[in-house]
VOLO-469880 format. One record per residue (C-alpha): x, y, z. Coordinates in steps of 0.001 Angstrom, whole numbers, plus 500000, padded with zeros to 6 digits. Example, Ala and Ser with C-alpha at 12.3 -4.5 7.8 and 13.67 -1.06 7.14 Angstrom:
REM VOLO-469880
+--------+--------+--------+
|     px |     py |     pz |
+--------+--------+--------+
| 512300 | 495500 | 507800 |
| 513670 | 498940 | 507140 |
+--------+--------+--------+
***
This chain:
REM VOLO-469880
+--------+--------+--------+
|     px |     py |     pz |
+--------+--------+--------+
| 514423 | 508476 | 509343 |
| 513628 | 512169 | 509281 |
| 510891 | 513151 | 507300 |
| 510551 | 517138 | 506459 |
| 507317 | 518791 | 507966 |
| 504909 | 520206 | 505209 |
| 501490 | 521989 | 505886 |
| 499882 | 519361 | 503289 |
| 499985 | 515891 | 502578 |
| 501753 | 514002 | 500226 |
| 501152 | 510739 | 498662 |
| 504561 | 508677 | 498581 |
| 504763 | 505751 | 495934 |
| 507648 | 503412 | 496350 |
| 508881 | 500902 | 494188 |
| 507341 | 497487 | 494201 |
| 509862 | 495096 | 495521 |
| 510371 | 492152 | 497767 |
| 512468 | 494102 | 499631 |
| 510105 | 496917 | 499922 |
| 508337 | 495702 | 503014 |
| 510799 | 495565 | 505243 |
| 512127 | 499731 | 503879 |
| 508580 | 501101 | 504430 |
| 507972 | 499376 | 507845 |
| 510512 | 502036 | 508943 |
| 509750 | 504746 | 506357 |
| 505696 | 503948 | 507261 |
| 506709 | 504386 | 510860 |
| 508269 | 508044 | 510876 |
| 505098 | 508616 | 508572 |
| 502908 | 507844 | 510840 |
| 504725 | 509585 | 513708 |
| 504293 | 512720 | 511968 |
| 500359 | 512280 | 512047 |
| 500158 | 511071 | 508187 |
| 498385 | 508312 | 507910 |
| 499651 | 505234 | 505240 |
| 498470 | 502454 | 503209 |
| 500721 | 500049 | 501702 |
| 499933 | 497544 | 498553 |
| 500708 | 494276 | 498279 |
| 500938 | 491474 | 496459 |
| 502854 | 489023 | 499309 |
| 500564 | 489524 | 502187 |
| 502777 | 486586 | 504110 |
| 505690 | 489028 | 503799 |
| 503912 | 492200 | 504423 |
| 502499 | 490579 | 507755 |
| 505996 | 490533 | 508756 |
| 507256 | 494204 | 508007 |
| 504819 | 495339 | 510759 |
| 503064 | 497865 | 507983 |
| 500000 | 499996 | 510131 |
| 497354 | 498889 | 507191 |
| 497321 | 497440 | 503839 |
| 495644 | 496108 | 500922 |
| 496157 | 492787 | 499212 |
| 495417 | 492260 | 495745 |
| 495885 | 488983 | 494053 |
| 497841 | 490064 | 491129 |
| 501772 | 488961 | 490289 |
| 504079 | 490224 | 491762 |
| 505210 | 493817 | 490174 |
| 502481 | 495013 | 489642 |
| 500241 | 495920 | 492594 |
| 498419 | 498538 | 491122 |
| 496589 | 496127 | 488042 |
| 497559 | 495656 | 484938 |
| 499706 | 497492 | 482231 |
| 497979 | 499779 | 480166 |
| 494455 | 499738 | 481615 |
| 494533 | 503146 | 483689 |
| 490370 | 502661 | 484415 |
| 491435 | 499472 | 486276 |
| 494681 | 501130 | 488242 |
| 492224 | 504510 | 488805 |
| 489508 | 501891 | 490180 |
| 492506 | 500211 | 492735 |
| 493909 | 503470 | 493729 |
| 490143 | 504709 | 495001 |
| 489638 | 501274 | 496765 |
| 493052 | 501689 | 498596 |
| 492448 | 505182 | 499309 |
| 488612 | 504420 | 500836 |
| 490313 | 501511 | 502524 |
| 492792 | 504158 | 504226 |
| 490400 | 505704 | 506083 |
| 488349 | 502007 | 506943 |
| 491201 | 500371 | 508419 |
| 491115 | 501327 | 512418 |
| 493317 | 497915 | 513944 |
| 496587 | 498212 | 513298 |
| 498172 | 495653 | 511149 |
| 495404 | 495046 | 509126 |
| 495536 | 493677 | 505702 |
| 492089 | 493302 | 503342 |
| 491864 | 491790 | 500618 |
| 490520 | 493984 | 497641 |
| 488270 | 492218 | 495184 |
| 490118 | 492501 | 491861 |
| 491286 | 489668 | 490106 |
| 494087 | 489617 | 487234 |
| 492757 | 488679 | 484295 |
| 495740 | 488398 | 481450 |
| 496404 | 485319 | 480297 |
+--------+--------+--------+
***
C-alpha cells in the first residue's frame, strides 16, 4: 500500500465492518511505517486480535457502532478523547484495552 507523504498528520476513519480488521492490518501497517502512529476501534476484540492491529480500544457496544450511540455527540466526543489519550498510552504492540463505556439503549 503506498501512502502519500504529508508534513502533518491526518486522522483516517474507516468504515466499521467485519471485514475491516483484516483491510487496516495492512493499511495500519504502511501507517505505521511512515512514522504515524494508529489506533483502531473495536467492537470484536476476538477478531481484531487476529488482524495483528499495533493498538486498539474495545468498547462493549454492538457491532456498527464503535464510536457510541446515535445522536449523542457528548458521548462519541467523550470516546474519541479516550481513544486518542489511549494512543499515546499504549507502548506493547498488540494491545487492546478495554474503555469503560457501556451501551445503554434499550
Amino acid at each position: 500500500i503506498e501512502i502519500p507523504c504529508r508534513s502533518t498528520c491526518d486522522i483516517l476513519i474507516f468504515q466499521n465492518s467485519l471485514q475491516a480488521p483484516y483491510f487496516l492490518s495492512s493499511t495500519v501497517g504502511a501507517i505505521e511505517d511512515h512514522g504515524i502512529p494508529s489506533i483502531s476501534i473495536t467492537v470484536r476484540p476476538e477478531i481484531t486480535t487476529h488482524a495483528n492491529v499495533s493498538r486498539a480500544c474495545y468498547l462493549r457496544f454492538p457491532t456498527g457502532n464503535p464510536v457510541g450511540e446515535p445522536n449523542k455527540p457528548e458521548q462519541q466526543r467523550l470516546i474519541l478523547t479516550a481513544v486518542l489519550e489511549q494512543l499515546a498510552e499504549i507502548k506493547e504492540p498488540g494491545t487492546i484495552v478495554e474503555l469503560p463505556f457501556r451501551w445503554r439503549r434499550m
